[in-house]
KEKE-3310 file (N, C-alpha, C; in steps of 0.2 Angstrom, whole numbers, plus 5000, padded with zeros to 4 digits):
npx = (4948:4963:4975:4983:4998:5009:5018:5034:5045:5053:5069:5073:5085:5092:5098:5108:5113:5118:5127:5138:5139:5144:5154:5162:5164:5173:5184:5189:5197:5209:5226:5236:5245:5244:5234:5229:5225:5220:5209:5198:5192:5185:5175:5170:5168:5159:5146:5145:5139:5129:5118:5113:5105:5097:5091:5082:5072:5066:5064:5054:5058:5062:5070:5081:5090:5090:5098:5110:5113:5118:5131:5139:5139:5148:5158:5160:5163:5175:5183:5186:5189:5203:5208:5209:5215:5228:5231:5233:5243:5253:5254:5259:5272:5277:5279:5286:5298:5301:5297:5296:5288:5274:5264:5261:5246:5240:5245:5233:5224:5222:5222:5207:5199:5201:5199:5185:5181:5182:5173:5162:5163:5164:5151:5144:5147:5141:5126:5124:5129:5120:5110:5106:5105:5096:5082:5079:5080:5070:5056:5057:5063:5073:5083:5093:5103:5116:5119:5113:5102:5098:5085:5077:5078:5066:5054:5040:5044:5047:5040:5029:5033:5047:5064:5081:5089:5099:5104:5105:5116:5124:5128:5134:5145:5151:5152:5158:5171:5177:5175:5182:5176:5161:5147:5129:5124:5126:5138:5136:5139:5154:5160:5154:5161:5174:5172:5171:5183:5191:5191:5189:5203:5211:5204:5210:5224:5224:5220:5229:5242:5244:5234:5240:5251:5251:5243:5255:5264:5260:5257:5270)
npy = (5035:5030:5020:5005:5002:4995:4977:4975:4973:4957:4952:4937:4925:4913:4913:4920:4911:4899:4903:4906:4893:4887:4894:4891:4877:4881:4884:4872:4870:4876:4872:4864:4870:4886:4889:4904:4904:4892:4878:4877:4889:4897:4891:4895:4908:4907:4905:4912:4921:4918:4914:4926:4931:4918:4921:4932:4930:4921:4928:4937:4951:4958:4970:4972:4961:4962:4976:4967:4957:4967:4972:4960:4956:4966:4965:4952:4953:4962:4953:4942:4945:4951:4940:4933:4942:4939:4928:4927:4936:4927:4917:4924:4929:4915:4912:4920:4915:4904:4891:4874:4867:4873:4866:4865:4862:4866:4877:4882:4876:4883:4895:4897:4896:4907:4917:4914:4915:4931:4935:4930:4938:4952:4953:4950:4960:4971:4969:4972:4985:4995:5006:5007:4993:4976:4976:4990:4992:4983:4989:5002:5014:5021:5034:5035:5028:5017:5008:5007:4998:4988:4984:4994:5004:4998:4997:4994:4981:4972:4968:4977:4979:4976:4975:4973:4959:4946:4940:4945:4955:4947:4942:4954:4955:4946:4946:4960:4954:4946:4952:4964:4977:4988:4982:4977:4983:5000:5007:5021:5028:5039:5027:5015:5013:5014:5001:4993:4994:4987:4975:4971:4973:4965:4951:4953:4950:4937:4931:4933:4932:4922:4911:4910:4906:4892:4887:4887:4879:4866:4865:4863)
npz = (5009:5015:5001:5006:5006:4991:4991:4995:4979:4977:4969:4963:4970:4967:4953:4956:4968:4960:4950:4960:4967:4955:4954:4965:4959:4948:4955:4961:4950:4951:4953:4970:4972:4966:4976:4984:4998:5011:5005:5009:5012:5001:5000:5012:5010:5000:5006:5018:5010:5001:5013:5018:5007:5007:5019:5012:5006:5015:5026:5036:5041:5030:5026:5034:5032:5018:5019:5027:5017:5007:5012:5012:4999:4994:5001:4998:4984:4987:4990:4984:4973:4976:4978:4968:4959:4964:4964:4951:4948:4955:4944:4934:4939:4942:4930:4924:4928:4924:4932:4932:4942:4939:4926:4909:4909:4919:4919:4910:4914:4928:4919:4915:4925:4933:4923:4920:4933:4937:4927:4933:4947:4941:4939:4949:4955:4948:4947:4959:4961:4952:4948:4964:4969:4966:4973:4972:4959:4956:4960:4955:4962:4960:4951:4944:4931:4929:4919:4904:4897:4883:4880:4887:4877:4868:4871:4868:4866:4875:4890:4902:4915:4914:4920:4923:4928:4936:4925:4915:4920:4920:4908:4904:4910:4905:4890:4893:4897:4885:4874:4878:4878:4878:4872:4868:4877:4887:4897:4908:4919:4928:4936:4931:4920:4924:4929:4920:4913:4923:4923:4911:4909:4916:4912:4898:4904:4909:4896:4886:4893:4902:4898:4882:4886:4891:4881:4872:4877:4878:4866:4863)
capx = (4952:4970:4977:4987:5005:5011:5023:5041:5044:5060:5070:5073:5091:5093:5103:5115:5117:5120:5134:5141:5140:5150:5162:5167:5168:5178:5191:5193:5203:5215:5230:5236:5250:5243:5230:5232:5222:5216:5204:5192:5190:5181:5168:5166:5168:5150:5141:5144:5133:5122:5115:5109:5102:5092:5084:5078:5067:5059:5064:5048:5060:5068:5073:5088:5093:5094:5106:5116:5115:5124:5138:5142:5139:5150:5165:5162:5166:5182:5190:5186:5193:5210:5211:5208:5223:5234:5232:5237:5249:5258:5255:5263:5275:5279:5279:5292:5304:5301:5295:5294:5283:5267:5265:5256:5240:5240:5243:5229:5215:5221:5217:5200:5199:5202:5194:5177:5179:5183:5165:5157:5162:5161:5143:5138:5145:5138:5120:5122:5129:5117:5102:5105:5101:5090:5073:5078:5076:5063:5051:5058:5065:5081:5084:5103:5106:5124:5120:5108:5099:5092:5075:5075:5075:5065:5049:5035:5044:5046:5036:5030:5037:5054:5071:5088:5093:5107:5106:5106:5122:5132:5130:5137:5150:5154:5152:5166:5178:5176:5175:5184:5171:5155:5143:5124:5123:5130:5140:5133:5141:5162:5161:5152:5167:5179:5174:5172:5190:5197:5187:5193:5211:5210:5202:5214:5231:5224:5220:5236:5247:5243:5233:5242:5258:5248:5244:5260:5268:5255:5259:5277)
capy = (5030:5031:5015:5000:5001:4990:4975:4976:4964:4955:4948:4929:4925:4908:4914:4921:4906:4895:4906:4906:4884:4888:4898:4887:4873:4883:4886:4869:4870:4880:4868:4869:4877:4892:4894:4910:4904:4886:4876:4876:4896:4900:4887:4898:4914:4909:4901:4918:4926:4914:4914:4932:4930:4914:4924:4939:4927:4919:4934:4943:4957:4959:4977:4972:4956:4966:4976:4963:4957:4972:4973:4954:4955:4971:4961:4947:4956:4965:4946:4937:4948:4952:4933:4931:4944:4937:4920:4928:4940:4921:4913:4928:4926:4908:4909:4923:4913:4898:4888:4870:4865:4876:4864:4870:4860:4870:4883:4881:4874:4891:4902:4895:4898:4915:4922:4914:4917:4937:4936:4931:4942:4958:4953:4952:4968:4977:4968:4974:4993:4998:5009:5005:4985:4973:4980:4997:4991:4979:4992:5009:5018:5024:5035:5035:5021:5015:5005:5008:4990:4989:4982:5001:5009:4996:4995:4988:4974:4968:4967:4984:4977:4973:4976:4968:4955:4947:4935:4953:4960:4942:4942:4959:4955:4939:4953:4965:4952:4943:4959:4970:4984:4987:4978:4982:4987:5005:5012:5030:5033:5035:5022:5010:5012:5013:4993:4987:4994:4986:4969:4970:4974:4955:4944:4952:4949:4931:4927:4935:4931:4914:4905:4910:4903:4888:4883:4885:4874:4859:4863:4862)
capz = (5013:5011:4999:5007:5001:4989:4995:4989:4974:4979:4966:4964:4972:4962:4948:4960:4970:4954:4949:4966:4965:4948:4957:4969:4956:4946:4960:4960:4945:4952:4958:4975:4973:4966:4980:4989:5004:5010:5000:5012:5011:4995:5002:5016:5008:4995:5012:5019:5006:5002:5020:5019:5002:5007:5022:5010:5003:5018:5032:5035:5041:5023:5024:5039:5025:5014:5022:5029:5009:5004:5015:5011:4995:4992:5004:4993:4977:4987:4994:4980:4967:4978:4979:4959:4957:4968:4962:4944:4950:4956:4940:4931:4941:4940:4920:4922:4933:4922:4935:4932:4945:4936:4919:4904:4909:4928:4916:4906:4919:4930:4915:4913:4932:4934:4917:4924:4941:4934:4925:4941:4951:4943:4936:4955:4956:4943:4951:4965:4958:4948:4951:4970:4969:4964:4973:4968:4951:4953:4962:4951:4965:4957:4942:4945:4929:4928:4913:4898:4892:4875:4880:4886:4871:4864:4877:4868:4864:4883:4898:4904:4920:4914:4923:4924:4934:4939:4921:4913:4921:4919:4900:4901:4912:4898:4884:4893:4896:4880:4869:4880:4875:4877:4868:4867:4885:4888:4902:4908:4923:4929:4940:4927:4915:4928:4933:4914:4911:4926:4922:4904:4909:4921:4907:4892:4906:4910:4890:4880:4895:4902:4892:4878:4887:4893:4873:4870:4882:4878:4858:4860)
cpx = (4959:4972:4982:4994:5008:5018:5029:5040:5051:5063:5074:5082:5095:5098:5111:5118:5119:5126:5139:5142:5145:5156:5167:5170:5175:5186:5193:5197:5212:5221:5231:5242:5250:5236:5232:5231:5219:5211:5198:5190:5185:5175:5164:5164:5160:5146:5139:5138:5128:5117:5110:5103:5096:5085:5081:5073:5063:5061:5056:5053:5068:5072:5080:5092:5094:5100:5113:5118:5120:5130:5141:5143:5147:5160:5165:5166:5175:5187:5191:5189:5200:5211:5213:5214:5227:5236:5236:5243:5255:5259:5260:5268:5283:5283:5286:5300:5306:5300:5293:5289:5275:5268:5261:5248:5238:5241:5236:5220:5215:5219:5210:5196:5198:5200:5188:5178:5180:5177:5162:5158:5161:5152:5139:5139:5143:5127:5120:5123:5124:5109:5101:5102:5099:5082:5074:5077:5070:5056:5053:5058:5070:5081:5088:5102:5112:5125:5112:5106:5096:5088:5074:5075:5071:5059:5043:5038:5048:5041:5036:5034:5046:5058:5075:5090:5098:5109:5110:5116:5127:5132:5134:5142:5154:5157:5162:5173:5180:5178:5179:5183:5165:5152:5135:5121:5130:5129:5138:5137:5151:5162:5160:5158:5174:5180:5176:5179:5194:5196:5191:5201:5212:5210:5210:5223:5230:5224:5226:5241:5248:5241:5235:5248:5254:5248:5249:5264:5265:5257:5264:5279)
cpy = (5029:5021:5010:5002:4994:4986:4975:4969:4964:4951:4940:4928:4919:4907:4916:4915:4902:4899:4906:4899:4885:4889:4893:4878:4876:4884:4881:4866:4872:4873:4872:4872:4884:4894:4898:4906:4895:4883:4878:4884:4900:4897:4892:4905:4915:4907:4909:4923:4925:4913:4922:4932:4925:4918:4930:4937:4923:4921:4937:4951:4956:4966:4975:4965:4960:4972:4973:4960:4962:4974:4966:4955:4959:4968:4957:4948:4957:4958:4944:4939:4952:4944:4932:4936:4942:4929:4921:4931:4932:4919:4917:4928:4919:4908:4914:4922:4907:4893:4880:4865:4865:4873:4869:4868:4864:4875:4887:4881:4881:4896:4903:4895:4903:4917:4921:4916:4925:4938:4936:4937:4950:4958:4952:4960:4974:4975:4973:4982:4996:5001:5006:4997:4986:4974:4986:4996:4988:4983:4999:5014:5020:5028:5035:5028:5022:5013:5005:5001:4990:4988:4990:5005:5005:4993:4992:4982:4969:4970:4974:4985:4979:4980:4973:4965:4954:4942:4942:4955:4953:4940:4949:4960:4951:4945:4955:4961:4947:4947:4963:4976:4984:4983:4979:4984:4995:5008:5018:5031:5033:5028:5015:5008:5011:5003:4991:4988:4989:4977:4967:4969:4965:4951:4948:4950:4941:4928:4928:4930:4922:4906:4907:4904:4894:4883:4882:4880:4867:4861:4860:4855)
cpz = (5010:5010:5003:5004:4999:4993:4990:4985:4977:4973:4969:4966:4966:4957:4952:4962:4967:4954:4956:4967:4960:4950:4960:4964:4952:4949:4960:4954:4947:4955:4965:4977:4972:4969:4984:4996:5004:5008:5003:5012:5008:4999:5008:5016:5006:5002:5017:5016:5003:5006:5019:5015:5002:5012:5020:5007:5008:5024:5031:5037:5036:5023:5028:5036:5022:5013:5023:5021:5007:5005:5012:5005:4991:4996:5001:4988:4981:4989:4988:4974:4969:4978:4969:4955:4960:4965:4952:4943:4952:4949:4936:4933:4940:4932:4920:4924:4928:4925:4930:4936:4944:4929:4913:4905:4914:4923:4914:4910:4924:4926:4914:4920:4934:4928:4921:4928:4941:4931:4929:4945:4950:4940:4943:4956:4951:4946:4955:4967:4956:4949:4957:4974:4965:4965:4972:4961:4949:4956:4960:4956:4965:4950:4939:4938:4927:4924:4906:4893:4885:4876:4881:4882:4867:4869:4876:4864:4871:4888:4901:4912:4920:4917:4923:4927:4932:4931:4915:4913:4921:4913:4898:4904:4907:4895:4885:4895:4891:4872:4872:4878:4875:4872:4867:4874:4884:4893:4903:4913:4925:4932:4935:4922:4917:4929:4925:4913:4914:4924:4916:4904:4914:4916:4901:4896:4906:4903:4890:4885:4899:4900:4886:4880:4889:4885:4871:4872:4877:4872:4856:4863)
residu = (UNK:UNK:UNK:UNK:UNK:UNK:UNK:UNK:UNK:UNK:UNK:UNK:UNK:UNK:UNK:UNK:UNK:UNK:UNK:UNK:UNK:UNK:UNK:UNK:UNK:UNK:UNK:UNK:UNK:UNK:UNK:UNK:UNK:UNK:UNK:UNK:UNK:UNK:UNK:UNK:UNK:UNK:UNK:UNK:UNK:UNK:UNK:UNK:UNK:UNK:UNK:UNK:UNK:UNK:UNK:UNK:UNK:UNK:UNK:UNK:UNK:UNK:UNK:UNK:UNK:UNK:UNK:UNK:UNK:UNK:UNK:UNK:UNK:UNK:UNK:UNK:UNK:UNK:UNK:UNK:UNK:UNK:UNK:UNK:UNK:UNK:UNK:UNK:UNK:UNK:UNK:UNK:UNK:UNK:UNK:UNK:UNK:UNK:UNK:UNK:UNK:UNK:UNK:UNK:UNK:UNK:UNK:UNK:UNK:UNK:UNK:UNK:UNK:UNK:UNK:UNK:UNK:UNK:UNK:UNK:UNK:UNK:UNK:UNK:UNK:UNK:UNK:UNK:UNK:UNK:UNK:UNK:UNK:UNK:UNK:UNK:UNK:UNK:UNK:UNK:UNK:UNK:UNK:UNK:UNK:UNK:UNK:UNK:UNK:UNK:UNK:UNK:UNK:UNK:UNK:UNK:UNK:UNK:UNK:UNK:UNK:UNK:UNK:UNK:UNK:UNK:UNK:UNK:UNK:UNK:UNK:UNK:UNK:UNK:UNK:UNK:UNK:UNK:UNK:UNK:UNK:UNK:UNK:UNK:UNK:UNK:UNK:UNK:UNK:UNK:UNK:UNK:UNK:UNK:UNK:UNK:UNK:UNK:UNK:UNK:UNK:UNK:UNK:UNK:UNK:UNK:UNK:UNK:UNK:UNK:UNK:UNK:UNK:UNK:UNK:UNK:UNK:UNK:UNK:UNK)
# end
């Protein structure tokens, strides 16, 4: 008698939508002079993607969420980090005009704005890149890996289960624009080094260049 097939494991969304809460508090740092787009945008940008992500968890038809998941997810990443340059591409901007209406504190609360909100977003996409998702990972249907974990060279000392969620790839998203270089997770494939570089090249423009000028404002 042939076997029942197992059911997919789904991972737990949770961690995402907290980070996705963060986001949008974070944005409200931003002044509103240096918003690209209306306040009310961003809010509708995470409601967006949280919506799909809620029904993959109590859809019976998971497999047609989790498509619509991917598509949102992967338009999320591409608005949300065209807005996150464009808001620094102003600031850059502003500080080279000398603008007196962007102070050092708009300085300052923007950098800390846009560095984190630069962490979020490539730590969803690197979730959502890697070994084809989150249930391709969680059910070991991918061998394609984009990133090399140390628990995996190191398997009896985790859960024979274990895989990487989304807590996984947003301390490796911290890591690379905190260190700008890998850290104990390592890149395998072009596209994986392709993001960290562009990741790291955002956070190292936002520190040196803004919150550098920002400190210095407020010092002097």
């Amino acid at each position: 008698m042939r076997e029942p097939a197992q059911p997919m494991r789904i991972e737990a969304r949770w961690p995402v939508a907290l980070a996705l809460i963060v986001l949008v508090g974070l944005l409200e740092l931003l002044p509103s002079r240096v918003r690209v787009l209306p306040r009310w945008f961003p809010y509708l940008l995470v409601f967006a993607l949280i919506v799909p992500m809620a029904a993959v968890g109590i859809s019976t038809a998971k497999a047609r969420w989790l498509r619509i998941e991917n598509i949102a997810v992967y338009l999320f990443v591409a608005i949300a980090g065209l807005l996150n340059l464009s808001a620094l591409k102003f600031l850059l901007f502003e500080m080279l005009h000398h603008s007196k209406e962007i102070t050092g504190l708009h300085l300052l609360s923007s950098s800390i704005a846009l560095w984190a909100t630069n962490v979020l977003i490539f730590s969803l996409a690197y979730w959502r890149m890697d070994r084809g998702g989150p249930e391709s990972r969680a059910n070991r249907m991918s061998t394609r890996f984009d990133w090399l974990f140390p628990q995996e060279g190191a398997p009896e000392h985790v859960p024979p289960d274990w895989h990487p969620t989304f807590v996984d790839y947003l301390f490796l998203a911290f890591c690379t624009a905190t260190a700008f270089s890998p850290t104990d997770v390592l890149p395998l494939t072009s596209r994986a080094k392709m993001l960290m570089m562009f990741e790291s090249t955002v956070s190292l423009v936002t520190i040196v260049t803004v919150a550098a000028r920002a400190i210095n404002i407020l010092g002097s």
